[in-house]
Gaussian input, Z-matrix of N, CA and C with variables (Angstrom, degrees):
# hf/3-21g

backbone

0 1
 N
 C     1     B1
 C     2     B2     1     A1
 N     3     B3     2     A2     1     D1
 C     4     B4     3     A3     2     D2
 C     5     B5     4     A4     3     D3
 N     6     B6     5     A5     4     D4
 C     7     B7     6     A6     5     D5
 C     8     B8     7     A7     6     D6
 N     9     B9     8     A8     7     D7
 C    10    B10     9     A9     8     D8
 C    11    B11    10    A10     9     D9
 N    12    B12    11    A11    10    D10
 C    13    B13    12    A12    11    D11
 C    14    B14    13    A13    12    D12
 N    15    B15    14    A14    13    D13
 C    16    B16    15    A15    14    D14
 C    17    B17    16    A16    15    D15
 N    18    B18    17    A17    16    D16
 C    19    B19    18    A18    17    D17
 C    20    B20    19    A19    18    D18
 N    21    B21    20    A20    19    D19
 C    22    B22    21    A21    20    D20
 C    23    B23    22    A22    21    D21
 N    24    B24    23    A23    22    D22
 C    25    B25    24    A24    23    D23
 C    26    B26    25    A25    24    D24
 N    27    B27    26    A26    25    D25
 C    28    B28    27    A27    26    D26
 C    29    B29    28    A28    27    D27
 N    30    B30    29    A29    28    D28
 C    31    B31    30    A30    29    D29
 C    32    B32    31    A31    30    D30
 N    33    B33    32    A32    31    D31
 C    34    B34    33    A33    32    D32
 C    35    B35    34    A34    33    D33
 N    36    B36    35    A35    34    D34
 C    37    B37    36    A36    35    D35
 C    38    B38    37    A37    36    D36
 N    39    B39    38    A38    37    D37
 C    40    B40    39    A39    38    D38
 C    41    B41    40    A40    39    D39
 N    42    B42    41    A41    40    D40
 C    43    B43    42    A42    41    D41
 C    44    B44    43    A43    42    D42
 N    45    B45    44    A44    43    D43
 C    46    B46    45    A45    44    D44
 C    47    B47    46    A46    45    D45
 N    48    B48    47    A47    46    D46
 C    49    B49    48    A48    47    D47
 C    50    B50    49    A49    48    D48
 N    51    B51    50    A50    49    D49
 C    52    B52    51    A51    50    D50
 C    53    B53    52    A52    51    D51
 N    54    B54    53    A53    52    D52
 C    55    B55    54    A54    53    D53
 C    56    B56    55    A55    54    D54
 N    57    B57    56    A56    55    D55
 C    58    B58    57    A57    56    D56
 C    59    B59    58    A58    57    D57
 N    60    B60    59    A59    58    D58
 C    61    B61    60    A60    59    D59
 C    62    B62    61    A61    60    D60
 N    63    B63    62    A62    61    D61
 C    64    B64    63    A63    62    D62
 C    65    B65    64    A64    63    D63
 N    66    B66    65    A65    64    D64
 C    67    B67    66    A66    65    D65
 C    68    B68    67    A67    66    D66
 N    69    B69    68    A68    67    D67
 C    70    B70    69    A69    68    D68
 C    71    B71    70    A70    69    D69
 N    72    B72    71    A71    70    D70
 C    73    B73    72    A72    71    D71
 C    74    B74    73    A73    72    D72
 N    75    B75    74    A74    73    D73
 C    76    B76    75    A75    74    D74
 C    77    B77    76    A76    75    D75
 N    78    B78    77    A77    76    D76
 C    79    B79    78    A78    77    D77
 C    80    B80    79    A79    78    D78
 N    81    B81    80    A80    79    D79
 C    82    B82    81    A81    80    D80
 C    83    B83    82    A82    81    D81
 N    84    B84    83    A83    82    D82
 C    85    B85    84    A84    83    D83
 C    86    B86    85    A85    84    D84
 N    87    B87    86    A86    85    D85
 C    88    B88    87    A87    86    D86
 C    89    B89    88    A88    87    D87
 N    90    B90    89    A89    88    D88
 C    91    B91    90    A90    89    D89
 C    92    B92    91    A91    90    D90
 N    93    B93    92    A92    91    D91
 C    94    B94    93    A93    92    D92
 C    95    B95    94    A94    93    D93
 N    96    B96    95    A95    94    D94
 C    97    B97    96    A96    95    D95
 C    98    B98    97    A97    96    D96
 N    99    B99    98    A98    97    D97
 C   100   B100    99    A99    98    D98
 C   101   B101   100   A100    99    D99
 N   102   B102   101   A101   100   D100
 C   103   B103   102   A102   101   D101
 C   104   B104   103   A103   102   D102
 N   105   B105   104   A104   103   D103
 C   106   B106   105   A105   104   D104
 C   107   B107   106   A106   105   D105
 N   108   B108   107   A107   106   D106
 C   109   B109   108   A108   107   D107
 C   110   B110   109   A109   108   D108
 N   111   B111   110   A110   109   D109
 C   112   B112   111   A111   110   D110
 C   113   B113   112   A112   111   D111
 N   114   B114   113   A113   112   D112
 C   115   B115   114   A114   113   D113
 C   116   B116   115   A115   114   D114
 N   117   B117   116   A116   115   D115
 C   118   B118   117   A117   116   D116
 C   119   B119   118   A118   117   D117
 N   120   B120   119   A119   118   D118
 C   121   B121   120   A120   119   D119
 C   122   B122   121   A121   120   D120
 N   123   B123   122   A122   121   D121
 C   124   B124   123   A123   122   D122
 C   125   B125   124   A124   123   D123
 N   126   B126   125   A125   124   D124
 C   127   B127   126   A126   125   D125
 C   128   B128   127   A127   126   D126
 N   129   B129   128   A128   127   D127
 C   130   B130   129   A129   128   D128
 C   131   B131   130   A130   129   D129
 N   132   B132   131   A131   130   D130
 C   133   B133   132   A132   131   D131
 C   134   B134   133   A133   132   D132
 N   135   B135   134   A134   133   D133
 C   136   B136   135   A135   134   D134
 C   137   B137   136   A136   135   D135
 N   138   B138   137   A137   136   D136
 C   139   B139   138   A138   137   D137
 C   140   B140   139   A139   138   D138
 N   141   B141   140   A140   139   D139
 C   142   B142   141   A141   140   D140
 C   143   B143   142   A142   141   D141
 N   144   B144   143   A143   142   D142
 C   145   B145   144   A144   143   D143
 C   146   B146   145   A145   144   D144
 N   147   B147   146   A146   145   D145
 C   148   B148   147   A147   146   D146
 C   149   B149   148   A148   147   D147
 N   150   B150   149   A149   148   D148
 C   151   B151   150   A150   149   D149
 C   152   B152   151   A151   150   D150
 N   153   B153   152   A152   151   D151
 C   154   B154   153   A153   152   D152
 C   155   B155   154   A154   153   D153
 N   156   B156   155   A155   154   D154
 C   157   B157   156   A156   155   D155
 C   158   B158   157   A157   156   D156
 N   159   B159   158   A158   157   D157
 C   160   B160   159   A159   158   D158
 C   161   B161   160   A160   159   D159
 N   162   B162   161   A161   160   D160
 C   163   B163   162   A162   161   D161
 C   164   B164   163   A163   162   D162
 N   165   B165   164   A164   163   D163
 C   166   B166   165   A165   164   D164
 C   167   B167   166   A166   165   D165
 N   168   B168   167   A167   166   D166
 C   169   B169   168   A168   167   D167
 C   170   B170   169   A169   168   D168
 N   171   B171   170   A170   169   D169
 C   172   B172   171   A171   170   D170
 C   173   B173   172   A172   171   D171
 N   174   B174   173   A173   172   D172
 C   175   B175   174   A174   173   D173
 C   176   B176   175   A175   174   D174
 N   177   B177   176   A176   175   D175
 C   178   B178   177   A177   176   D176
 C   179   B179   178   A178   177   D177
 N   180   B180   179   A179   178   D178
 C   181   B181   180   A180   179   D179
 C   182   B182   181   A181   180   D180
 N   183   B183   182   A182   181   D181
 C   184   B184   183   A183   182   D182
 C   185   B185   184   A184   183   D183
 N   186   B186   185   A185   184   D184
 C   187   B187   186   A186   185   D185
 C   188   B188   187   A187   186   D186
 N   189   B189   188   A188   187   D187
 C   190   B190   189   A189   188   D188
 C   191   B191   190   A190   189   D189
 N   192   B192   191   A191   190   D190
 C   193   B193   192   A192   191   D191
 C   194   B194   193   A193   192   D192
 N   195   B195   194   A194   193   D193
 C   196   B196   195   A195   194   D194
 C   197   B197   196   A196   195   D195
 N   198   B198   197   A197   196   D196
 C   199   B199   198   A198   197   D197
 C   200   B200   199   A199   198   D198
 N   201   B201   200   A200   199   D199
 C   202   B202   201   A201   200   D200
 C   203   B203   202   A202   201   D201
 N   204   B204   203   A203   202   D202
 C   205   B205   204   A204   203   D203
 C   206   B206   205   A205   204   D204
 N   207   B207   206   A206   205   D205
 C   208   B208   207   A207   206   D206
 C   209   B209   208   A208   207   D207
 N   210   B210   209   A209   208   D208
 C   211   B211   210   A210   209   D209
 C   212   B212   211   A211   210   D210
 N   213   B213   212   A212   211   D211
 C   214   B214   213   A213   212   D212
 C   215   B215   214   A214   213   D213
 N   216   B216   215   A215   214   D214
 C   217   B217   216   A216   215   D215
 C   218   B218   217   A217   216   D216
 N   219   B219   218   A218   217   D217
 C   220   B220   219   A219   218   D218
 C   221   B221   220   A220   219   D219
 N   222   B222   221   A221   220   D220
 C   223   B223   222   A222   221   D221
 C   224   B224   223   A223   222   D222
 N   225   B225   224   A224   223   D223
 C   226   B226   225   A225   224   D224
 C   227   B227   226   A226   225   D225
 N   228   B228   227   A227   226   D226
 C   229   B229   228   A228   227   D227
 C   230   B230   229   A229   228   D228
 N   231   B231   230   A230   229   D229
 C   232   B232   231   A231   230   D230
 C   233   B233   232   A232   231   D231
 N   234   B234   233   A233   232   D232
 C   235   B235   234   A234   233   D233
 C   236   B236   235   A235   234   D234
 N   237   B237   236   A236   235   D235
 C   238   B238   237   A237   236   D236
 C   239   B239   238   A238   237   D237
 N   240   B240   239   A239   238   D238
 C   241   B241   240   A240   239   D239
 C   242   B242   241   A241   240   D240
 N   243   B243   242   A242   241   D241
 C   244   B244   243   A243   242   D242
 C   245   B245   244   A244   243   D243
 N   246   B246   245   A245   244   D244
 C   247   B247   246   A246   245   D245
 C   248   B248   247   A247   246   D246
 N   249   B249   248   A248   247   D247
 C   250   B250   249   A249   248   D248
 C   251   B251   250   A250   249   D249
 N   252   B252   251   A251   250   D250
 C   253   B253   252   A252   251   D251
 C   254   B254   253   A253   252   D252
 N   255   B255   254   A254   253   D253
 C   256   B256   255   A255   254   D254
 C   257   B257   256   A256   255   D255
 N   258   B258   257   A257   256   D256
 C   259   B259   258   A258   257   D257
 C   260   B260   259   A259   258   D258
 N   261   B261   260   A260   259   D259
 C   262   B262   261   A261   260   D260
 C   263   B263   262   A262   261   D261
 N   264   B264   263   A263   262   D262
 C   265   B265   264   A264   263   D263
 C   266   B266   265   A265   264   D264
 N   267   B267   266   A266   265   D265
 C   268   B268   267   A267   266   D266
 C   269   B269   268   A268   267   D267
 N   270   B270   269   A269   268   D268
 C   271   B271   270   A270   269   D269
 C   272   B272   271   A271   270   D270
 N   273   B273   272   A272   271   D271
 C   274   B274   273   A273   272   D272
 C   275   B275   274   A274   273   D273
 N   276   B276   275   A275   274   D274
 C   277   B277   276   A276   275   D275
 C   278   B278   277   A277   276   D276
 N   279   B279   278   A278   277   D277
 C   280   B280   279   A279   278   D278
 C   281   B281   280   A280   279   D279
 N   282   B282   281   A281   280   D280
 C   283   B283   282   A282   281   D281
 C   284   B284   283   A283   282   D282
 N   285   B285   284   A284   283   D283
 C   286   B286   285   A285   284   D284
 C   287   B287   286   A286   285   D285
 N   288   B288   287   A287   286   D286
 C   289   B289   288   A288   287   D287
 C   290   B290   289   A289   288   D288
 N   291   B291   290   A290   289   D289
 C   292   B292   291   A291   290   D290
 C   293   B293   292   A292   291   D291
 N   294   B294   293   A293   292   D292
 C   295   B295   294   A294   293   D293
 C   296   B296   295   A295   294   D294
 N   297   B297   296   A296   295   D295
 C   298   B298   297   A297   296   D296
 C   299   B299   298   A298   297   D297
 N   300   B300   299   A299   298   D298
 C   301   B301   300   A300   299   D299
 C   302   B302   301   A301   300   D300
 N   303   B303   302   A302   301   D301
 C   304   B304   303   A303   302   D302
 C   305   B305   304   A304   303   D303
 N   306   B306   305   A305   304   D304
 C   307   B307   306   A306   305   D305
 C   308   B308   307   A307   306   D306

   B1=1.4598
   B2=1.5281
   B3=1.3254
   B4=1.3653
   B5=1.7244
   B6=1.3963
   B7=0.9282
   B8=1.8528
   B9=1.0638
   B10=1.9667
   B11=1.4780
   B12=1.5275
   B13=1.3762
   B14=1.5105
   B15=1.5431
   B16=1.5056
   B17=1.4061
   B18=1.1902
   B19=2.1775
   B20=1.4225
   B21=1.6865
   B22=2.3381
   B23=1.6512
   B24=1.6207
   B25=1.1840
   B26=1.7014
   B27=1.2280
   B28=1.6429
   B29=1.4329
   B30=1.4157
   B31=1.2728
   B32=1.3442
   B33=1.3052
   B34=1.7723
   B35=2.0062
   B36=1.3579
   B37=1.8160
   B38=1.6720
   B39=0.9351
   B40=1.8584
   B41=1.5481
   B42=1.2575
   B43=1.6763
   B44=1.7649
   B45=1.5698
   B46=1.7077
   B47=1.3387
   B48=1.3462
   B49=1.8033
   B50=1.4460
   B51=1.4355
   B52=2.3575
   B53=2.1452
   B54=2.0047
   B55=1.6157
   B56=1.3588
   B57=1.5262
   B58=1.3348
   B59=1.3920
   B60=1.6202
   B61=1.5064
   B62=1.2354
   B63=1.6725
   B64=0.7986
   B65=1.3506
   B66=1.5474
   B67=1.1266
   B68=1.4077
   B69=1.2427
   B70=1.6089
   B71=1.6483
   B72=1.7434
   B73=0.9851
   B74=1.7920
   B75=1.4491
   B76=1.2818
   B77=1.3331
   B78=1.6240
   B79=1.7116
   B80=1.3551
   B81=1.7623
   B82=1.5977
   B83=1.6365
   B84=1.3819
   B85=1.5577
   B86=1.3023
   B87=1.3169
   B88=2.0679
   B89=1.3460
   B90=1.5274
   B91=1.4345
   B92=1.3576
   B93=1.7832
   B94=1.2118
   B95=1.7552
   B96=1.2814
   B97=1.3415
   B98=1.7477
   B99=1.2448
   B100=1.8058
   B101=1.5744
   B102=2.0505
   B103=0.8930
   B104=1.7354
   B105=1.4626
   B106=1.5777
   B107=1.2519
   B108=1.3269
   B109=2.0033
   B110=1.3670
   B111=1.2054
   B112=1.6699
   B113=1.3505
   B114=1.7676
   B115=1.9380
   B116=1.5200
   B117=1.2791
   B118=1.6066
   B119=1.6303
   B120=1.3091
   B121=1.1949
   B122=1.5690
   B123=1.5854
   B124=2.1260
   B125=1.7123
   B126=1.2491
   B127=1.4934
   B128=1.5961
   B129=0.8167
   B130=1.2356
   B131=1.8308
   B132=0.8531
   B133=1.8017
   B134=1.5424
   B135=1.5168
   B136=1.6729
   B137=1.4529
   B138=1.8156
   B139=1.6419
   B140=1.9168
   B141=1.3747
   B142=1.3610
   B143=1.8727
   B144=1.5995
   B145=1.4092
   B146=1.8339
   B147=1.2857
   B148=1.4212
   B149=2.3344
   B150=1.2936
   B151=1.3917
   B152=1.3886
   B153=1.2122
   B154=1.2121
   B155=1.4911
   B156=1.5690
   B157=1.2276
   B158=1.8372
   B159=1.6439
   B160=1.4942
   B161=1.4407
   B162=1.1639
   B163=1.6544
   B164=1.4123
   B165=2.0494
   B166=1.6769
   B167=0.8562
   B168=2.0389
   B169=1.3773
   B170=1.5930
   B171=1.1543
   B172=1.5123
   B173=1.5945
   B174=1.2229
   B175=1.8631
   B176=1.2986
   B177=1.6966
   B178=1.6346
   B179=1.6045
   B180=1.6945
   B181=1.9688
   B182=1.5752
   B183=1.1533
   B184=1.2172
   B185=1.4351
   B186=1.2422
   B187=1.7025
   B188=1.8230
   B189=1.5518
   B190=1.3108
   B191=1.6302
   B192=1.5066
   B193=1.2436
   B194=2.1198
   B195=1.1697
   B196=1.3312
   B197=1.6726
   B198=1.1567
   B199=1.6606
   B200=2.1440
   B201=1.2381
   B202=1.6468
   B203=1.9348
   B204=1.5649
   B205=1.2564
   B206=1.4150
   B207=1.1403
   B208=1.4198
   B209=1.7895
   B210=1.3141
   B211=1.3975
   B212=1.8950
   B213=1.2967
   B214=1.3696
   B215=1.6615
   B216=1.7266
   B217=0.8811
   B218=1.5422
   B219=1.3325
   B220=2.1661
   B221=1.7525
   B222=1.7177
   B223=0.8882
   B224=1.3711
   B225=1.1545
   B226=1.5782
   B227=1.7417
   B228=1.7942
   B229=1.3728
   B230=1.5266
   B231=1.0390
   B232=1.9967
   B233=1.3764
   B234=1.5423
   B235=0.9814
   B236=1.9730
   B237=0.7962
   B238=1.3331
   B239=2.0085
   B240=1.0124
   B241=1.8753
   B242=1.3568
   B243=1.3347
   B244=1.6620
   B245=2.0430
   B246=1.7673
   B247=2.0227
   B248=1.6688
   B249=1.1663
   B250=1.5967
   B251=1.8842
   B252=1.4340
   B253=1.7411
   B254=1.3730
   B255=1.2399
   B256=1.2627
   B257=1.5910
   B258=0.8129
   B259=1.3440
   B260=1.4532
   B261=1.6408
   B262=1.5398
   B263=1.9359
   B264=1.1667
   B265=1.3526
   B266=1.1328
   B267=1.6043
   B268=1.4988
   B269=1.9483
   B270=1.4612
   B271=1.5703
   B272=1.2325
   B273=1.4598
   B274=1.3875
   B275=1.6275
   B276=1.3778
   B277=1.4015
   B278=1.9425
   B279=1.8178
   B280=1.2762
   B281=1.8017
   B282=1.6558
   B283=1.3678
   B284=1.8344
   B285=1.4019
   B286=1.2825
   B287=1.3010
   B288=0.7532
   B289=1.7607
   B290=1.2550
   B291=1.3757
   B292=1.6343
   B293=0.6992
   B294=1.5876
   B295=1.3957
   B296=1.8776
   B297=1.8022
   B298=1.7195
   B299=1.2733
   B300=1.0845
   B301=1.7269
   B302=1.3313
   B303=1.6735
   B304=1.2658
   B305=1.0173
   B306=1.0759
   B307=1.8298
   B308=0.9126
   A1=112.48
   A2=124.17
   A3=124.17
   A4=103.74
   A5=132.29
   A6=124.05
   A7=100.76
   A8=82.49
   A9=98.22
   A10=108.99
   A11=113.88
   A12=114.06
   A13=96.79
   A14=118.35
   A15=109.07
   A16=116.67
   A17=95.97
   A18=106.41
   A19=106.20
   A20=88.43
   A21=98.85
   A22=118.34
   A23=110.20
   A24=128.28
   A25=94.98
   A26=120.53
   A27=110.00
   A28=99.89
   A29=141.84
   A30=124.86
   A31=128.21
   A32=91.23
   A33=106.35
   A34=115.01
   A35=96.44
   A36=121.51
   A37=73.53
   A38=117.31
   A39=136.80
   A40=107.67
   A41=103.54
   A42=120.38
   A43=111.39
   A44=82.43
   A45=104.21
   A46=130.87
   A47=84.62
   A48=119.80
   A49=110.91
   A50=104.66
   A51=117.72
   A52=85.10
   A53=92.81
   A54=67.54
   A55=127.91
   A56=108.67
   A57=133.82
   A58=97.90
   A59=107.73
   A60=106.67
   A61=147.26
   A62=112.64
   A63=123.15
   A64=117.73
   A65=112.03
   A66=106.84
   A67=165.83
   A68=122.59
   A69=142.22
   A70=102.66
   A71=116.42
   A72=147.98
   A73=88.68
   A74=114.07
   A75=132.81
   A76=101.34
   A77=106.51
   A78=115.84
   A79=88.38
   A80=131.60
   A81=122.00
   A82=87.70
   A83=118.06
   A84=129.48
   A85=98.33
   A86=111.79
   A87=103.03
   A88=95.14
   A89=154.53
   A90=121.49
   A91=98.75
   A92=102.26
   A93=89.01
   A94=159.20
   A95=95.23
   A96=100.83
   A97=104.14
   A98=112.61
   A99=107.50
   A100=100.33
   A101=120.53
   A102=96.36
   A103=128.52
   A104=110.99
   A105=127.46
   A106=103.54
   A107=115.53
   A108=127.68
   A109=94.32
   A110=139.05
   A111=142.22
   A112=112.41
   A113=105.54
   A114=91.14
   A115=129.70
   A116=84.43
   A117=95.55
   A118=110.17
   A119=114.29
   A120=132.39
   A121=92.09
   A122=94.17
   A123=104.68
   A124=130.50
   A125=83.59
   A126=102.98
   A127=102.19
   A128=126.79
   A129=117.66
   A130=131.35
   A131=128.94
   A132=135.91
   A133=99.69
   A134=133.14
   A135=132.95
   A136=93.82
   A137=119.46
   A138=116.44
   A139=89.76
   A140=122.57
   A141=105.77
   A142=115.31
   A143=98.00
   A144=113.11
   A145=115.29
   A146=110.53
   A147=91.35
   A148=79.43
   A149=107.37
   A150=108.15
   A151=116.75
   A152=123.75
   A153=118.09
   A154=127.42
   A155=103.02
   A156=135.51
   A157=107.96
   A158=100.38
   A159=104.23
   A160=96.34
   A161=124.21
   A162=123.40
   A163=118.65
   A164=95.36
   A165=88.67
   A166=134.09
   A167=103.78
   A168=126.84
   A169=125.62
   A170=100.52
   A171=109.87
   A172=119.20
   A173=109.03
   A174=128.99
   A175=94.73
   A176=102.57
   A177=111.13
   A178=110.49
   A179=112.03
   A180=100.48
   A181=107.21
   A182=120.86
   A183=126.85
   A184=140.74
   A185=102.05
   A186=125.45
   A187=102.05
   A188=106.23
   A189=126.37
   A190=92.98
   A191=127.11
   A192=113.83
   A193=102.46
   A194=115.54
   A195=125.55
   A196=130.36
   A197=99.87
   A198=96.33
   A199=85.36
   A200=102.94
   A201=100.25
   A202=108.07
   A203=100.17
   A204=88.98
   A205=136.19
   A206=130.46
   A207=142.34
   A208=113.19
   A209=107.20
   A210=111.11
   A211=93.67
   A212=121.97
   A213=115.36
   A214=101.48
   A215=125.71
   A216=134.16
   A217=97.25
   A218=83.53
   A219=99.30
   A220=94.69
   A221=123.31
   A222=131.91
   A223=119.16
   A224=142.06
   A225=147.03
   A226=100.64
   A227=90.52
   A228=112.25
   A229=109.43
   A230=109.28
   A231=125.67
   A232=102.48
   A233=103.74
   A234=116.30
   A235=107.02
   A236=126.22
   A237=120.54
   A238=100.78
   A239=91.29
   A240=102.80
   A241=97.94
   A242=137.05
   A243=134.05
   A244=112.30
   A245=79.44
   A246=94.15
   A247=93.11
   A248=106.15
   A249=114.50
   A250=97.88
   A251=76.20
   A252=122.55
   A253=111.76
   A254=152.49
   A255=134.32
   A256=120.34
   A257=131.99
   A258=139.41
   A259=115.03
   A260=110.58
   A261=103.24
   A262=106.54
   A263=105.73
   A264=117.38
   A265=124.97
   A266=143.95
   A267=103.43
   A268=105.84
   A269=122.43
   A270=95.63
   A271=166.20
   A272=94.09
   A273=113.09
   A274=106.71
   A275=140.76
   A276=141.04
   A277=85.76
   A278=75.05
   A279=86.33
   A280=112.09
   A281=94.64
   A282=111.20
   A283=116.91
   A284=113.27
   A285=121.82
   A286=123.34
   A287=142.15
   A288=155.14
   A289=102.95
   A290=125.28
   A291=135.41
   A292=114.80
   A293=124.87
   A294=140.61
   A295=109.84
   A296=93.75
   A297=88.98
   A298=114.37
   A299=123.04
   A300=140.93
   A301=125.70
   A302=123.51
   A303=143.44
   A304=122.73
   A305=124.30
   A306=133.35
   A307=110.79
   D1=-16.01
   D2=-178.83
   D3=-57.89
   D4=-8.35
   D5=-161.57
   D6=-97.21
   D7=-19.49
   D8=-176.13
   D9=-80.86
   D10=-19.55
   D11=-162.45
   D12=-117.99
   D13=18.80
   D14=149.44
   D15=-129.69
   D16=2.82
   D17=166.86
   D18=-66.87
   D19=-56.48
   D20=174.02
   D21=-48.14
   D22=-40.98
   D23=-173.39
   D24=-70.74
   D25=-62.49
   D26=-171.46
   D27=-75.02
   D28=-22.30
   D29=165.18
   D30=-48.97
   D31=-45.79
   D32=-179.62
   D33=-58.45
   D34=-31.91
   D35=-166.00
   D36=-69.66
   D37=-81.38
   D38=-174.16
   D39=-15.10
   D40=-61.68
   D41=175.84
   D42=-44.59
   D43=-49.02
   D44=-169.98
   D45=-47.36
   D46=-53.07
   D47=173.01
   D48=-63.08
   D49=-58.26
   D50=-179.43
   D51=-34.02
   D52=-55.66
   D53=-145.14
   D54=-88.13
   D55=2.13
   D56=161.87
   D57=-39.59
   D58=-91.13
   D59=175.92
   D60=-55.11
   D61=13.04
   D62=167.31
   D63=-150.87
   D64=39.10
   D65=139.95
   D66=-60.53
   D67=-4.31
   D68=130.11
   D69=-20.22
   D70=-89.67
   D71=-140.66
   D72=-57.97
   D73=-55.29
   D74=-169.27
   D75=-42.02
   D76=-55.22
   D77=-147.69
   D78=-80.19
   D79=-23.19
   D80=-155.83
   D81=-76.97
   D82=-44.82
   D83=-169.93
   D84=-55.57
   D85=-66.88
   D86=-171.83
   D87=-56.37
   D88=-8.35
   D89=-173.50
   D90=-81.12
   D91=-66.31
   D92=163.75
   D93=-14.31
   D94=-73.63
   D95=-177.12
   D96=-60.64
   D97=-37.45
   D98=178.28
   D99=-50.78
   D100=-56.15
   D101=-162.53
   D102=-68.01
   D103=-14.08
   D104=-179.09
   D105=-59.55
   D106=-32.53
   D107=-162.90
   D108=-90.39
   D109=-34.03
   D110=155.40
   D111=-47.96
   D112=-56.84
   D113=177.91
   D114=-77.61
   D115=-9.76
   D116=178.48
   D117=-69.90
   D118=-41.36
   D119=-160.16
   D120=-62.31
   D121=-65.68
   D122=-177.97
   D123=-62.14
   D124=-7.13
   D125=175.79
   D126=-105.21
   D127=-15.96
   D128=-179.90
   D129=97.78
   D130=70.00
   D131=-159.06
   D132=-36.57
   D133=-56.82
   D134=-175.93
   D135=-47.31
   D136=-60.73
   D137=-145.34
   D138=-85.19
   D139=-3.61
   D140=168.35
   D141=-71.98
   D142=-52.11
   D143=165.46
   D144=-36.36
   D145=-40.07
   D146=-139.98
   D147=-95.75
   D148=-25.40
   D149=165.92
   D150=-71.42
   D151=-23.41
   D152=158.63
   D153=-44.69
   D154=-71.88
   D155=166.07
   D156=-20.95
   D157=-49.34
   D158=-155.99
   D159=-93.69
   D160=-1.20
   D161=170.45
   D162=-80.24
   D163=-34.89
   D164=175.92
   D165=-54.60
   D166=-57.95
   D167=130.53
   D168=20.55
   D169=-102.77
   D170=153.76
   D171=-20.63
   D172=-87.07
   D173=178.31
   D174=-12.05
   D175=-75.28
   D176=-151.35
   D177=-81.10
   D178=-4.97
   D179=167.22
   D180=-84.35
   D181=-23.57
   D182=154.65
   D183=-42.24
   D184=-64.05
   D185=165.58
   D186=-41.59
   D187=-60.46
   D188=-163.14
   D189=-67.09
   D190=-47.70
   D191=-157.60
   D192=-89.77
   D193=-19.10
   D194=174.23
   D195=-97.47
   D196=-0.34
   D197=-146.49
   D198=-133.41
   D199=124.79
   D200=159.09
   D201=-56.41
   D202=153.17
   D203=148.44
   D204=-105.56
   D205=153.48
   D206=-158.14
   D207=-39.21
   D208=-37.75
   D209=-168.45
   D210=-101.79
   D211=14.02
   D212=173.75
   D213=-115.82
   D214=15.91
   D215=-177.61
   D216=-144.77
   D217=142.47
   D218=-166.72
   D219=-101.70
   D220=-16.89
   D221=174.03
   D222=-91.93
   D223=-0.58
   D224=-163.51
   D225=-79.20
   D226=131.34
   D227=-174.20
   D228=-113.98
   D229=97.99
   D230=173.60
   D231=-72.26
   D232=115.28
   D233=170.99
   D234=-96.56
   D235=-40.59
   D236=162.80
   D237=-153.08
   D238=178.11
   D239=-177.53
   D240=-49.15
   D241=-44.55
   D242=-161.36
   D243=-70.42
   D244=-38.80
   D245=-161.93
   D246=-110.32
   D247=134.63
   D248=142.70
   D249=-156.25
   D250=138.13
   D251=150.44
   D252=-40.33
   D253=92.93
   D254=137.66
   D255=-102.74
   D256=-19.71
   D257=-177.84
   D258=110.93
   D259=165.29
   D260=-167.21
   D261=-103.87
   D262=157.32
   D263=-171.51
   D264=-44.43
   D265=107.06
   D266=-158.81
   D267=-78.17
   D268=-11.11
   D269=144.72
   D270=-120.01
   D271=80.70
   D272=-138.27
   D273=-88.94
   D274=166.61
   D275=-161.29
   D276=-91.29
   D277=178.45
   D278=-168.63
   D279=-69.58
   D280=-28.57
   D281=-177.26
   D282=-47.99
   D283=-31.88
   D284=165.39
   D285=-82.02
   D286=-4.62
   D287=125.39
   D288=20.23
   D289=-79.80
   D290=177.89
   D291=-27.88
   D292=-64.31
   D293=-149.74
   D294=-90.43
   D295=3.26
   D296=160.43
   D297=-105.53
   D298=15.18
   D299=149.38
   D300=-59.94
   D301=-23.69
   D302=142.68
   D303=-45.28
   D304=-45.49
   D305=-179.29
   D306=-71.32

């Protein structure tokens, strides 16, 4: 096991060093994130959840009502598992309008 207890030891050095040199980056993140954990707090954590919820909501009747889907387009560009590109409907409401500003 002595071999385990100087991998941990230079792991730890490893850690040491990231945050040495990047301590700036560290301290900008802890302001941050404290101050997000403050608005969250005053805003309320349930009514953040449940607006959350209603944005996805939103997102994806959108997507569905503007957006081809991927396998109804021979051209669709995945940008990761969440986003793809297929192009917008050509009859799509006025409400999708914006999103032919993408193209």
């Amino acid at each position: 096991l002595t071999g385990v207890g100087s991998t941990l030891n230079s792991a730890k050095k490893t850690v040491e060093l990231i945050l040495k040199y990047n301590i700036v980056d560290v301290q900008l993140y802890n302001f941050f994130h404290q101050m997000f954990k403050m608005k969250v707090r005053a805003f309320g954590e349930e009514l953040l959840k449940q607006k959350t919820a209603e944005f996805r909501r939103l997102r994806l009747e959108f997507e569905s009502r503007c957006f081809n889907k991927p396998e109804d387009d021979e051209k669709s560009i995945t940008f990761n598992k969440a986003w793809t590109l297929t192009g917008i409907r050509t009859n799509r409401k006025k409400s999708c309008y914006i999103a032919s500003i993408w193209q």
